[in-house]
N, C-alpha and C positions, 0 to 999 in steps of 0.2 A: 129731869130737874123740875118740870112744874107738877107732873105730879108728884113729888116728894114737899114741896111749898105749900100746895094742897093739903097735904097730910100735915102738914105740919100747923098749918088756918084751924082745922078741923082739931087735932090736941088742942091747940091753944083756946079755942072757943069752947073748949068741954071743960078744959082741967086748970083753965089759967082765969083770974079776978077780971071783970068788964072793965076797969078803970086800964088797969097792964094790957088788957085786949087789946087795943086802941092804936096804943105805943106800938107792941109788939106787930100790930098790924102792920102801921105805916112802913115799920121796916121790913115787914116781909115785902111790901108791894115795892117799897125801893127797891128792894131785891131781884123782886122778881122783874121788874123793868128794867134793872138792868143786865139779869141774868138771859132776857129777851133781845136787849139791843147787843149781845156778846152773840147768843143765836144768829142774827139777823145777821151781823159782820160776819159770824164764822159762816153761814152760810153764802152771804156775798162773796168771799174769799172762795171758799168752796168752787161755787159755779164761776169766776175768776182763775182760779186755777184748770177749774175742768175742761172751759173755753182755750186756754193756753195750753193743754195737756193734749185736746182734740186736734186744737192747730197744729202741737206738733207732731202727732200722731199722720194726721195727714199730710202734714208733710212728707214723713220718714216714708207712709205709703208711696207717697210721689218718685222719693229718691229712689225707693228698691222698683218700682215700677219701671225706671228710666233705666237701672241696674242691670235689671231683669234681661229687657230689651236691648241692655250692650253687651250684654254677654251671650244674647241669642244672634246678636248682630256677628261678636266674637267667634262663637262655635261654628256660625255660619261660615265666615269670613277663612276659618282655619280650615273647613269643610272643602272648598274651594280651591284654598293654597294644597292643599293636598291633593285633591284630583288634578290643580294642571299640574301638581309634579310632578304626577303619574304619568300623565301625558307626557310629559316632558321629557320624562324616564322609556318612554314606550318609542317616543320618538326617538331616543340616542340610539337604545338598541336595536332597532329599527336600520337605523342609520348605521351601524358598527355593522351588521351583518351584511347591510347591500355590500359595502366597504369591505367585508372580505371574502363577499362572492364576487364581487370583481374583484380584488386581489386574487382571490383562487385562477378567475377565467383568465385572467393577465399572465399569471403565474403559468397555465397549462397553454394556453398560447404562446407565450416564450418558449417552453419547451418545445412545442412544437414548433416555431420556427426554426429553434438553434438546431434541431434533429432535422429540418427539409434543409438543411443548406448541400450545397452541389460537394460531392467529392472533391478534396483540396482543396476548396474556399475556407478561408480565415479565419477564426473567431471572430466572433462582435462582443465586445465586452460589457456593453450593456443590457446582455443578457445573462450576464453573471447573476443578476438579483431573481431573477426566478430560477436558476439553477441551485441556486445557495438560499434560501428563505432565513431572512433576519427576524431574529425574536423582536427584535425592538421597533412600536409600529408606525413607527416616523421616517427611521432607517427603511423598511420593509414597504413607505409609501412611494418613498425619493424612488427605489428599484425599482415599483410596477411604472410608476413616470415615465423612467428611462425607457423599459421595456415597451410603454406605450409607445414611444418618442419613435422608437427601433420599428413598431410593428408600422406605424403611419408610414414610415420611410421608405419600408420596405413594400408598403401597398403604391406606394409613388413611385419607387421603382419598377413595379410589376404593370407599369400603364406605359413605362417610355422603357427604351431600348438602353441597358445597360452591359458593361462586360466586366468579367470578375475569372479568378485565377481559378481552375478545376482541374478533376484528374478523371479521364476516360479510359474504360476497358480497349484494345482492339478484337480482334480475331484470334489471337494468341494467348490472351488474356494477359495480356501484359499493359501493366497500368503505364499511360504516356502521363504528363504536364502539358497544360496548355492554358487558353483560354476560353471562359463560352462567354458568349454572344447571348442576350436572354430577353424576350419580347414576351412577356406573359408567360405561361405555360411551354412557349414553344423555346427550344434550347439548341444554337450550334456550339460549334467546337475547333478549333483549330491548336494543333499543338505549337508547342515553342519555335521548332524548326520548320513550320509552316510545310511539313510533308507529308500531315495527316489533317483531315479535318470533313467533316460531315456534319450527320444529327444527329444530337444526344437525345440517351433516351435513360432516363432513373431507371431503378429496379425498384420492385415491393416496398422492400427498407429502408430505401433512400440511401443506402450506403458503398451502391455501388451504381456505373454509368455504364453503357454499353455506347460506343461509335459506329454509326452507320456511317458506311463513308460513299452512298449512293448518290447523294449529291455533293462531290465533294470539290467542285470546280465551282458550283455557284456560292457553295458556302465560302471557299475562300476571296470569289471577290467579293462576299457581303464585306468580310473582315478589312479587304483593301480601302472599304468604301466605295466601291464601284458600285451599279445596279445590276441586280441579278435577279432570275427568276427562281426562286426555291420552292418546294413543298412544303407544307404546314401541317403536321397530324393536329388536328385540335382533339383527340383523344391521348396526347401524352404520351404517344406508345404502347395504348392498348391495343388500339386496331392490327396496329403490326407483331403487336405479340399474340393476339388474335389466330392471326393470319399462320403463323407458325404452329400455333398449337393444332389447327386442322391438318389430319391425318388420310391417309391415304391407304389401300386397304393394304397395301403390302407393307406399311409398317404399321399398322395395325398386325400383322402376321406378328411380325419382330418386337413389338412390345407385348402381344400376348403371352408370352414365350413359353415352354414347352406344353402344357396342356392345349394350346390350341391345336398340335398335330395331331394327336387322336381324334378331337373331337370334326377337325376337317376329315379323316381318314374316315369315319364313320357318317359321314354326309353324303361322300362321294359314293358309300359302300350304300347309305339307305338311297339314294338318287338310282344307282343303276337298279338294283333289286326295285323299284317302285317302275322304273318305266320299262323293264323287264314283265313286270306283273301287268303295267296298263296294255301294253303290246298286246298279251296273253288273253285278256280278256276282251278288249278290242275286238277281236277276231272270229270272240264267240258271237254267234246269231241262233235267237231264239224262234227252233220251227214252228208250226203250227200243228194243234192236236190233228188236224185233218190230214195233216204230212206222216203224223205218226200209226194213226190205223188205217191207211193207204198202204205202209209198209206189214202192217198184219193182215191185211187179206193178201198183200202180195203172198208173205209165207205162207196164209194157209192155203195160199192155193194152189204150192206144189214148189213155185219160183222161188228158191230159197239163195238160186249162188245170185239171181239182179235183187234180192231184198239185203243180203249182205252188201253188196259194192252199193245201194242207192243209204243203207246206213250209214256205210262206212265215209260217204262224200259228203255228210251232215257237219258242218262247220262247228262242233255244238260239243259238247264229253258224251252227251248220249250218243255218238256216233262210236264211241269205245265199249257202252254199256249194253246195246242191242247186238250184234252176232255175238257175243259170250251168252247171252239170256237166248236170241234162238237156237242155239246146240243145245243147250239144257233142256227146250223143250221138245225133243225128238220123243217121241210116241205120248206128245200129249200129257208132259207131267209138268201138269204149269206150278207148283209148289217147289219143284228142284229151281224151275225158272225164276220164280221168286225171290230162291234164296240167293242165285248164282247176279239178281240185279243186285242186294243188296249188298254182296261184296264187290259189287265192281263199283258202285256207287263210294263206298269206303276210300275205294283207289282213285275216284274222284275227285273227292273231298279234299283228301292228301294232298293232290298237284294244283287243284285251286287257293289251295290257303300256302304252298310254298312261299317262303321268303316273307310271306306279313311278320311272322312274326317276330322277323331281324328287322323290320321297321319300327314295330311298337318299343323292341327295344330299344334299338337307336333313339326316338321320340321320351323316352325313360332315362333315358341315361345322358344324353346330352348335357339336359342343363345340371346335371350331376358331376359331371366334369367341369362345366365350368364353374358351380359353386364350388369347387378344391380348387381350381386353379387362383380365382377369387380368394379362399381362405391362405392358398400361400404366397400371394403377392401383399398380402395384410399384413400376413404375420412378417415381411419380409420388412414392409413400411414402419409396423410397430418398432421393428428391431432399431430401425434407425432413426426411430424416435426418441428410443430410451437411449440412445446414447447421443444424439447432437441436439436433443429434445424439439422444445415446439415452435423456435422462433422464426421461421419460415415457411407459413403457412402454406404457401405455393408449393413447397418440395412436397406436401404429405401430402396435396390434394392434387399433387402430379401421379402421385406413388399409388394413391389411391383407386384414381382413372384407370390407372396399365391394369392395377389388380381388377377392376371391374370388366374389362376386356372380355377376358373367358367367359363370362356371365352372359356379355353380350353375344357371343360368338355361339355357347348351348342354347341359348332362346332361341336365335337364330336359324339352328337345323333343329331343334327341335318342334318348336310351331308348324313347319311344313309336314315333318316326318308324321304327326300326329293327325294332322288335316288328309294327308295320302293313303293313312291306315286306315283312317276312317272311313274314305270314302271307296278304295279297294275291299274292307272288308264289306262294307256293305253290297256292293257287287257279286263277289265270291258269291258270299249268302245267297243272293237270290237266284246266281246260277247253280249252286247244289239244289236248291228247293224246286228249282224247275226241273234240275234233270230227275231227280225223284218222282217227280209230279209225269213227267213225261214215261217217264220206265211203267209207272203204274197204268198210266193210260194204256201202250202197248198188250201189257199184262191183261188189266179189264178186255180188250179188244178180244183178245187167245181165248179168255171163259166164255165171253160171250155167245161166239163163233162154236162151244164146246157145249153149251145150254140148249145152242137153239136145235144142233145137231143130233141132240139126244134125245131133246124132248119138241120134233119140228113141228108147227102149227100147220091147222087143217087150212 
C-alpha cells in the first residue's frame, strides 16, 4: 500500500498543477497515516492473535502430552491386567490338575481298598464314588471326600484291633463263615460255630483265604478274650508259602515228570561206565625205559619164556603188546615185529577209549532232553493260558518252574559227564602214547643189539 501512495506522489508531482499538488498531497498523507495506523492495528491484532494462538497451541501440546502419558499409563496398566490373568489362568489349571491327580490317586486307592477287603466282608458304600466316576465335578469331589473319609478310617483301623465278618477256605476247600480278628496285616479267624479257627492267610488276589488252623486253641481264646500266646508272620503268608514251595528232590522226580527218567537213566548209565573207566586206568602204572630194555636183553639173550611172564606181570597195555612183538621177532625180523606192535597197539587203543564215548554222549545229550522236556511243560502252561488266560500269575510261574525242571535236571548230569570225559580222555591219550613210545623203545633196543652184532667195534 505505501508503495502504491508512492507511485501515486510521483504521478501527481509529474502530471498534476503545483497549486492541486498541495491538496492532493495533504490527502495522500492523511491517507497514508491513516492507512499506517490500520497497519500498526492490523499488525497489533496480528501478534495479539499469534500470542493467543501460541497459548493455545501450547496448551493442546500440554493436553496431548498428558494424553500421550494416559494412554501409555493405559497400555501399560492393560499390559499388566493381562499378565496376571494369565497367572491367574495358569494358576486354576494348575490347580484343576493337582485336583484331578488326586482325584485319580483317590479314585485308584478306593479301588484298591474295595478289591483288599477279606472274603465275605461287606460292602462299604462310600466307595461306590470311585468305583462309579461322576461326570459332574462337584458330585465327583463329595466321592473322593467319602473315599478319603473311608481310607483315614481304615488306616485307624489297621493300628487297633478290629473284627469283621469273612469267609475262609479249610483243607477241603470248602468255603466256612466266620469272623476275623485283624491287627494290621496279621489276620485270625474263627468260624460261626466256633469249631474252626486258626490263621488267615489272603492268596495273590485277594479273593480267596486259606485257614491254618495250627494255632487254633490260642486263636480261639484270642476271640474269647482271654490272653494267649499266638504267632505272628509279619510276612502275610509269604514265608509260609515260601516254605511250601521248597521241594525235595523226590518231588522234584514227580514234578519233572516223564523226561526226567531218561535223562536219570543215562546218568546212572554215564556214572557206572566213568568209574568203570577210572578203575581201568587207576591200575595202569607207567614202567620205566630202563624196565623196558632190561626186558630186551633178557630176550636177546636166549631167556624168552622169564621175558614173557616178567612182560606179562607189567601192570601197563604194554604188557599185552610185547610177547605178540617177541614171537614176531624170531630170527631177527624186527619189521614183522614192528608191524605186529602196531596192530596190537590198535587193540590197545580200542580198550582204553571203551565206553568214553557213551560219556560224551550222555554229556550231549542230557541237557537235550531236558531242553524238550522244558519245551513240553511250556507248551503244556501256554495251553492253559489260552484258555483260563493270564489272571494268576502264580499258576504260570508255578507251570513254568515244573517245566524248567528237566532243564535243571540235563545241566546237572550233564556238567559232570563232560568234566569226566574230559579228564578220562585225557588219561586214555597219554596212556596210548606211552605204550607207543614204550613198544618203540623195546624195538630200538632189538636193532641196536642187531648193529652192534654185525658191525662189533674193535
Amino acid at each position: 500500500m505505501f508503495r502504491s501512495t508512492l507511485h501515486a506522489l510521483i504521478f501527481l508531482a509529474l502530471f498534476i498543477p503545483l497549486g492541486a499538488q498541495d491538496e492532493v498531497t495533504s490527502k495522500l498523507k492523511s491517507d497514508l497515516d491513516d492507512a499506517q495506523k490500520r497497519l500498526t492495528a492490523q499488525r497489533d491484532l496480528q501478534a495479539t492473535e499469534r500470542r493467543e494462538l501460541s497459548e493455545k497451541i501450547t496448551a493442546r501440546q500440554q493436553e496431548l502430552l498428558v494424553t500421550r502419558r494416559q494412554a501409555e499409563l493405559s497400555r501399560r496398566s492393560i499390559t499388566d491386567q493381562q499378565a496376571f490373568i494369565n497367572k491367574l489362568r495358569n494358576k486354576e489349571y494348575a490347580s484343576k490338575s493337582e485336583v484331578q491327580t488326586l482325584g485319580e490317586s483317590l479314585r485308584s486307592f478306593g479301588v484298591q481298598q474295595f478289591a483288599n477287603r477279606l472274603p465275605g466282608q461287606p460292602d462299604d458304600p462310600r466307595y461306590d464314588g470311585a468305583l462309579n466316576p461322576n461326570p459332574d465335578d462337584n458330585v465327583a469331589l463329595l466321592n473322593m471326600l467319602s473315599v478319603l473319609e473311608a481310607s483315614i478310617e481304615h488306616l485307624e483301623n489297621a493300628l487297633s484291633v478290629t473284627t469283621s465278618p469273612a469267609q475262609a477256605s479249610d483243607e477241603n476247600s470248602e468255603l466256612i463263615s466266620g469272623e476275623v480278628l485283624s491287627f494290621g496285616p496279621v489276620h485270625y479267624f474263627q468260624s460261626d460255630d466256633k469249631s474252626l479257627a486258626g490263621s488267615y492267610h489272603l492268596s495273590q488276589s485277594k479273593k480267596v483265604a486259606t485257614l491254618d488252623e495250627e494255632d487254633a486253641e490260642a486263636v480261639k481264646a484270642l476271640f474269647s478274650g482271654k490272653e494267649a500266646k499266638v504267632r505272628i508272620d509279619i510276612t502275610a503268608g509269604k514265608a509260609r508259602a515260601l516254605a511250601d514251595i521248597k521241594s525235595d528232590p523226590l518231588s522234584l522226580f514227580k514234578k519233572g515228570g516223564a523226561w526226567v527218567y531218561p535223562i536219570i537213566f543215562l546218568a546212572f548209565a554215564a556214572l557206572s561206565c566213568a568209574a568203570k573207566k577210572f578203575l581201568q586206568l587207576r591200575k595202569i602204572k607207567d614202567p620205566n625205559d630202563e624196565k623196558i630194555e632190561q626186558l630186551a636183553d633178557l630176550f636177546l639173550s636166549g631167556n624168552r619164556k622169564d621175558s614173557y611172564q616178567q612182560a606179562r606181570a607189567l601192570h601197563h597195555p604194554i604188557a599185552t603188546v610185547l610177547p605178540e612183538t617177541m614171537n614176531a621177532l624170531v630170527g631177527e625180523k624186527t619189521d614183522l615185529g614192528e608191524e605186529v606192535l602196531y596192530e596190537r597197539l590198535i587193540q590197545v587203543k580200542g580198550s582204553l577209549r571203551r565206553w568214553l564215548p557213551f560219556i560224551a554222549v550222555t554229556a550231549a545229550t542230557a541237557p537235550l532232553l531236558g531242553l524238550l522236556g522244558t519245551v513240553s511243560g511250556l507248551i503244556k502252561t501256554f495251553s492253559v493260558i489260552a484258555v483260563e488266560g493270564t489272571g494268576e500269575a502264580q499258576s504260570i510261574s508255578g507251570g513254568i518252574s515244573e517245566a524248567l525242571i528237566t532243564t535243571l535236571f540235563g545241566l546237572t548230569v550233564a556238567i559232570p559227564a563232560f568234566m569226566a570225559h574230559a579228564l578220562l580222555s585225557r588219561r586214555a591219550r597219554g596212556i596210548e602214547q606211552n605204550t607207543e613210545r614204550l613198544g618203540l623203545v623195546f624195538l630200538n633196543a632189538i636193532r641196536k643189539h642187531q648193529v652192534n652184532s654185525q658191525h662189533p667195534t674193535e
